[in-house]
C-alpha positions in Angstrom: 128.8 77.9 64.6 129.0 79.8 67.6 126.4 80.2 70.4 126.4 83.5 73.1 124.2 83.7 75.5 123.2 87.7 75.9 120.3 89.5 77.8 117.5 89.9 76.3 116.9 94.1 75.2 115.3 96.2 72.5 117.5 95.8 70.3 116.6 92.2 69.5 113.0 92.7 69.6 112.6 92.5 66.1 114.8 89.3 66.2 112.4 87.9 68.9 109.6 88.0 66.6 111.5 86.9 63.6 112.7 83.5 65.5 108.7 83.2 66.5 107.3 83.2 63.3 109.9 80.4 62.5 108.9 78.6 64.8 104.9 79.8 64.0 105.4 78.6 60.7 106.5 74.4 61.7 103.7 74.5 63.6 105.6 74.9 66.8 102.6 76.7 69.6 105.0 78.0 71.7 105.9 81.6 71.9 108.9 83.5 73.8 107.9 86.8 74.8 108.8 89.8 72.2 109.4 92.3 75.5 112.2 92.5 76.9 110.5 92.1 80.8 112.5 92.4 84.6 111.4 91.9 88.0 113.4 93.4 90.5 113.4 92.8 94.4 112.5 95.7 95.5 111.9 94.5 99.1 113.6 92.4 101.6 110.8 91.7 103.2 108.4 91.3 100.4 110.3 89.4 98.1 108.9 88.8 94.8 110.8 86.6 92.1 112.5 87.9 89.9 113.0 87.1 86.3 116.1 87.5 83.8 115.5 87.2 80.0 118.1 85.6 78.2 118.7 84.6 74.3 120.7 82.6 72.0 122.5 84.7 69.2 124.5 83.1 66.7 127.0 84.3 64.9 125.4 86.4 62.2 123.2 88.1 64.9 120.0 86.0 64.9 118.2 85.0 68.0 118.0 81.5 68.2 116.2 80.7 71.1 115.3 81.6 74.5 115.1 80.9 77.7 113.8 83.2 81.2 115.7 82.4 84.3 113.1 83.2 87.8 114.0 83.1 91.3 112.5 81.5 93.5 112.7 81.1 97.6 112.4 77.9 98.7 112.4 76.3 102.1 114.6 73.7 103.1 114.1 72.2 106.6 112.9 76.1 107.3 116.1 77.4 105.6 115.0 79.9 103.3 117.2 79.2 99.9 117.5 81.3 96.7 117.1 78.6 93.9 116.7 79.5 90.3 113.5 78.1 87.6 114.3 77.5 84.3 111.1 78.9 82.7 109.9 78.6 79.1 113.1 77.3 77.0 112.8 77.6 73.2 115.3 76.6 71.0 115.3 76.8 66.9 116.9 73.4 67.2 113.2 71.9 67.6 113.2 72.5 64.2 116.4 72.7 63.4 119.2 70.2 63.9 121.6 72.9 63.6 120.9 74.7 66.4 120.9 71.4 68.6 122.9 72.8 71.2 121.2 76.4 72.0 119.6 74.1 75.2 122.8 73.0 76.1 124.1 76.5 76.1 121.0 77.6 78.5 121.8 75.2 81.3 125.4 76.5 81.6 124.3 79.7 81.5 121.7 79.0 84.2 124.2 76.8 86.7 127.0 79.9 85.9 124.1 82.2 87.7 122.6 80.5 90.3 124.4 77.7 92.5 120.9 75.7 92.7 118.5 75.2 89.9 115.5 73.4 88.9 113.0 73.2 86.2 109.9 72.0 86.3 107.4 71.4 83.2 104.7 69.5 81.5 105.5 67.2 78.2 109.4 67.3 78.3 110.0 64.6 80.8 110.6 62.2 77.7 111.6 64.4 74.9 114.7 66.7 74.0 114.9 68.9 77.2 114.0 65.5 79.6 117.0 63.7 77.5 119.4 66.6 78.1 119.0 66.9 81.8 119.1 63.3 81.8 122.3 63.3 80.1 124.0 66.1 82.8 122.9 63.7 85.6 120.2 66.2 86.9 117.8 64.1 88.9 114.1 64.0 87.4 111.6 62.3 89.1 107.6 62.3 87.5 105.4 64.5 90.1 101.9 61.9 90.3 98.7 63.1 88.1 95.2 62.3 89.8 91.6 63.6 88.7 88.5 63.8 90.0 85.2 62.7 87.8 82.7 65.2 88.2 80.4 64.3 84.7 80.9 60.5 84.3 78.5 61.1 81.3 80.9 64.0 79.8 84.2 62.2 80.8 83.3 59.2 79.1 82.2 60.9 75.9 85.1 63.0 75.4 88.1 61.0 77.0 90.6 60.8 74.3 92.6 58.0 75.7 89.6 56.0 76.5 88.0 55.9 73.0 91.2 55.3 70.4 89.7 52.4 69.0 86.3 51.9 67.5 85.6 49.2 70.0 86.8 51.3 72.8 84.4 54.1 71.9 81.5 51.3 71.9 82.0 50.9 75.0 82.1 53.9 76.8 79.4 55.3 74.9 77.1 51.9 76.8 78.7 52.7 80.4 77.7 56.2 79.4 74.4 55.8 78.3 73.3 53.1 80.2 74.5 55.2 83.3 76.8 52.0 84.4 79.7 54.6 84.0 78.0 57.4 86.2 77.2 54.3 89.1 81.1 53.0 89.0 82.1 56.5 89.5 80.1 57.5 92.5 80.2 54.3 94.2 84.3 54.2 94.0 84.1 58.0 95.3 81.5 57.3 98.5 83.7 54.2 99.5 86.9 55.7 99.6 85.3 58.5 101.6 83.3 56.2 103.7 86.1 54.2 104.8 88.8 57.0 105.0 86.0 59.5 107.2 87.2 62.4 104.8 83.7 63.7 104.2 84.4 67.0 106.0 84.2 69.8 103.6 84.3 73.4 104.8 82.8 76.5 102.8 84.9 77.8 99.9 84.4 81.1 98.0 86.4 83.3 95.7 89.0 85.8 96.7 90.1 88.4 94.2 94.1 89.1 95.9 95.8 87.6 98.5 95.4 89.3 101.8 98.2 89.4 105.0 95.7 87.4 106.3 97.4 84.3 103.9 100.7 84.5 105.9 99.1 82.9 108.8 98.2 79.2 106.6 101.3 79.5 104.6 103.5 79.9 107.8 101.9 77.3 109.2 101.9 75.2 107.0 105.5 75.4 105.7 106.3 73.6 108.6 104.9 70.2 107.4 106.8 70.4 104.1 110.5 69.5 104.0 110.6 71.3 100.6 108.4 73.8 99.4 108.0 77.4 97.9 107.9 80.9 99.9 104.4 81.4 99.3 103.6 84.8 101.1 100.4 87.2 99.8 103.0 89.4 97.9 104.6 86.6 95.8 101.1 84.7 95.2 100.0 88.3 94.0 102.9 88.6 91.6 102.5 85.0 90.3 98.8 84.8 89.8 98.2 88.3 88.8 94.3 88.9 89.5 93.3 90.3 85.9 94.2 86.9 84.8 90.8 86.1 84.4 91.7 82.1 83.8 92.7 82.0 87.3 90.4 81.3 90.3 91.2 81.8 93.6 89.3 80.4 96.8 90.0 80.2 100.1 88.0 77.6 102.7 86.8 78.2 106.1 86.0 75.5 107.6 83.4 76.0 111.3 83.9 80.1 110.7 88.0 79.4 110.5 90.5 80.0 107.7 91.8 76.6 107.2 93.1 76.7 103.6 93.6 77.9 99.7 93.7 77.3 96.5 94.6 78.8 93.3 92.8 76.7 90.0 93.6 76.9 86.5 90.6 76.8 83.5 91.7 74.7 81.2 88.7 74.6 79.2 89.2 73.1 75.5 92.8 73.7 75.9 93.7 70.5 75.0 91.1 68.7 73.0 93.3 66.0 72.4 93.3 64.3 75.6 90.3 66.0 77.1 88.0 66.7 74.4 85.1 69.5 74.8 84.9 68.7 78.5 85.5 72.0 81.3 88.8 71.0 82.1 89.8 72.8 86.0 93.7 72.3 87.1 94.4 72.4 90.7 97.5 74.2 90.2 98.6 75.3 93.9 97.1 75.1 97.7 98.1 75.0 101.1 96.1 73.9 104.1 96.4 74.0 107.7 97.8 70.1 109.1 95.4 67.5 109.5 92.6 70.1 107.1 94.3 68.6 103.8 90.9 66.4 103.4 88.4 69.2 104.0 90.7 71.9 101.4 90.6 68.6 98.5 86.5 68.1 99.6 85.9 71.9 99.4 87.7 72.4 95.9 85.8 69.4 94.3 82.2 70.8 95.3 83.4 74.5 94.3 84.4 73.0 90.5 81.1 70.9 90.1 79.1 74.5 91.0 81.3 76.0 88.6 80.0 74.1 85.9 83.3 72.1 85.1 83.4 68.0 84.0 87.1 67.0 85.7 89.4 68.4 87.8 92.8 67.6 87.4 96.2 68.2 89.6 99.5 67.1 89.7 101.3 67.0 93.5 104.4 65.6 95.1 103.4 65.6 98.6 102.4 62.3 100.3 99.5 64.2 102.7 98.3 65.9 99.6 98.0 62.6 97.4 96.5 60.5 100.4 93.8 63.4 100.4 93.1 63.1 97.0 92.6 59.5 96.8 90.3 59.8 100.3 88.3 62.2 98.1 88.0 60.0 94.9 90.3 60.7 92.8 92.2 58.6 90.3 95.5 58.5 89.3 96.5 58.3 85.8 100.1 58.7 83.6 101.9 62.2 83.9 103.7 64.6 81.9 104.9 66.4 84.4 109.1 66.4 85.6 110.8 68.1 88.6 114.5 68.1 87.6 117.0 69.4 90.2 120.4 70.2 89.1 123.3 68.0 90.5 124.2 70.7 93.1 120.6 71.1 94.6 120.1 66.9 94.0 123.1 66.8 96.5 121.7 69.0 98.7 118.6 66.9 98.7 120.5 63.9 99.4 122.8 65.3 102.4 119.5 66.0 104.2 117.6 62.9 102.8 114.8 64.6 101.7 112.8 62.3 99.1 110.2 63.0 96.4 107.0 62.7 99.3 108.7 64.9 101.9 108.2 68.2 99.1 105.5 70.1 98.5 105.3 70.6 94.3 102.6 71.2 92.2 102.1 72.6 89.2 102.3 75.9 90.0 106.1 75.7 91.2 106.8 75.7 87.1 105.5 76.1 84.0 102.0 74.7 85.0 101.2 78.8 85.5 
């Protein structure tokens, strides 16, 4: 059997939907898109990312898979570099041994078009993509989880990981009731504010676009990453489009100036199998002005607890960011989450010795969208 890689038009829309309802039908959630969709740069200066749609056909003309190629700026030491995303790879052979090597078949394809790739996702650091892009000596390293407690009470009654057992369940239904649970919470949080003087918190509010006014922070702040997305208004725009109504956007002024912002992600019941029925929020981009990393973290915490949500969760690269987050209470826990850079962009990381710390990832930069 025979794979080609061919884009993705009409013609094979019915195909498309065909190789979802296989998929549909093994209980696979997962869905490739049945539209033929392109994004062309129709700017130099504003330069939105484009996207390629690729699928797997075998040889008696079914679609087999998947897979959307994106293009992404990225800065490098303030070199602007064109480096491509692997975004939303399906392949039949989740189901199907057979068809084992359709994710082989998208990786060439991928490194054939773009010199420097990367993908970046949530569950596969361990399973059949993760092993794959092991396997080709890409370089995956795990970008850190943390949350933030806002309903000790909630948390503890709905925290899948915490109450697997029948004992376990005991007892964090007595440090919820007894409000033990609530106490340990708020006290770890005060301390590690106390002692870090990260109690700053500026005024945060929702926008509904992203102005020219954004340029300024993200220009700014670019500077203090060694790695990190071009994230001007037009692309955030194009990424977050605003009649997404699960996304929130906030910007924080801190003593009547601009100092940072924030894109969130409601992830409300989405998974009930770690997080229950709790209000789940997902931090899934910001920047901030240097040394304002603190008051953007303290701002975005007091903006989900008037929201009405129980835990907000991120996932970030960035050494500033993380020392932020733990100033402002939050916990670290296991992630899910990869970067994996092919062996052409992990060498290029390794000329300029640029580490995990020095970049500026989040879930936004991938899937996490």
């Amino acid at each position: 059997m025979s794979i080609i890689i061919k884009e993705f038009t009409e013609e094979w829309q019915d195909s498309v939907k065909a190789f979802n309802q296989r998929l549909f039908s093994r209980n696979i959630s997962f869905r490739f898109p049945e539209t033929p969709s392109f994004h062309k740069n129709l700017s130099e200066e504003k330069q939105y990312p484009p996207e390629e749609y690729y699928l797997a056909i075998d040889d008696s003309n079914t679609v087999r898979g998947g897979y959307i190629l994106q293009e992404h700026n990225f800065y490098i030491d303030g070199d602007l570099y064109n480096i491509g995303f692997i975004k939303l790879p399906l392949s039949e052979g989740i189901i199907n041994k057979t068809y084992n090597m359709v994710g082989l078949s998208f990786i060439k394809h991928a490194l054939k078009k773009r010199k420097f790739v990367y993908a970046l996702g949530m569950g596969w650091p361990y399973g059949p993509l993760g092993k794959l892009l092991y396997a080709l000596r890409w370089n995956i390293v795990i970008i850190p989880f943390y949350f933030y407690i806002i309903h000790p009470y909630v948390f503890l009654k709905n925290i899948c990981i915490l109450r697997k057992s029948y004992l376990k369940r005991i007892i964090c239904d007595i440090l919820a009731l007894s409000g033990i649970g609530w106490l340990a919470v708020k006290m770890y949080e005060y301390i590690r504010m106390a002692f870090a003087f990260s109690m700053k918190s500026g005024e945060a509010s929702k926008i509904e676009y992203f102005g020219d006014w954004i340029d300024s922070i993200s220009n700014e702040a670019k500077r203090n990453y060694r790695f990190s997305a071009l994230r001007d208004s037009t692309t955030l725009n194009y990424l977050y489009k605003t009649d997404n109504k699960e996304f929130l956007h906030i910007c924080v002024k801190y003593k009547e100036k601009l100092v940072g912002l924030a894109t969130l992600l409601d992830m409300s019941y989405a998974r009930k199998d770690y997080f229950g029925n709790m209000r789940v929020l997902c931090l899934i981009y910001c920047h901030s002005l240097p040394g304002k990393e603190s008051v953007l973290i303290n701002s975005i915490k007091k903006y989900s607890r008037i929201m009405g949500f129980d835990i907000l969760i991120t996932n970030c690269s960035y050494y500033i960011y993380q020392s932020a987050l733990r100033r402002q209470g939050f916990l670290s826990g296991p992630s899910n989450v990869a970067f994996a850079a092919s062996p052409e962009l992990a060498e290029l990381f390794k000329i300029k010795n640029i580490t995990l710390r020095d970049m500026h990832i989040m879930r936004g930069d991938g899937d996490g969208r």
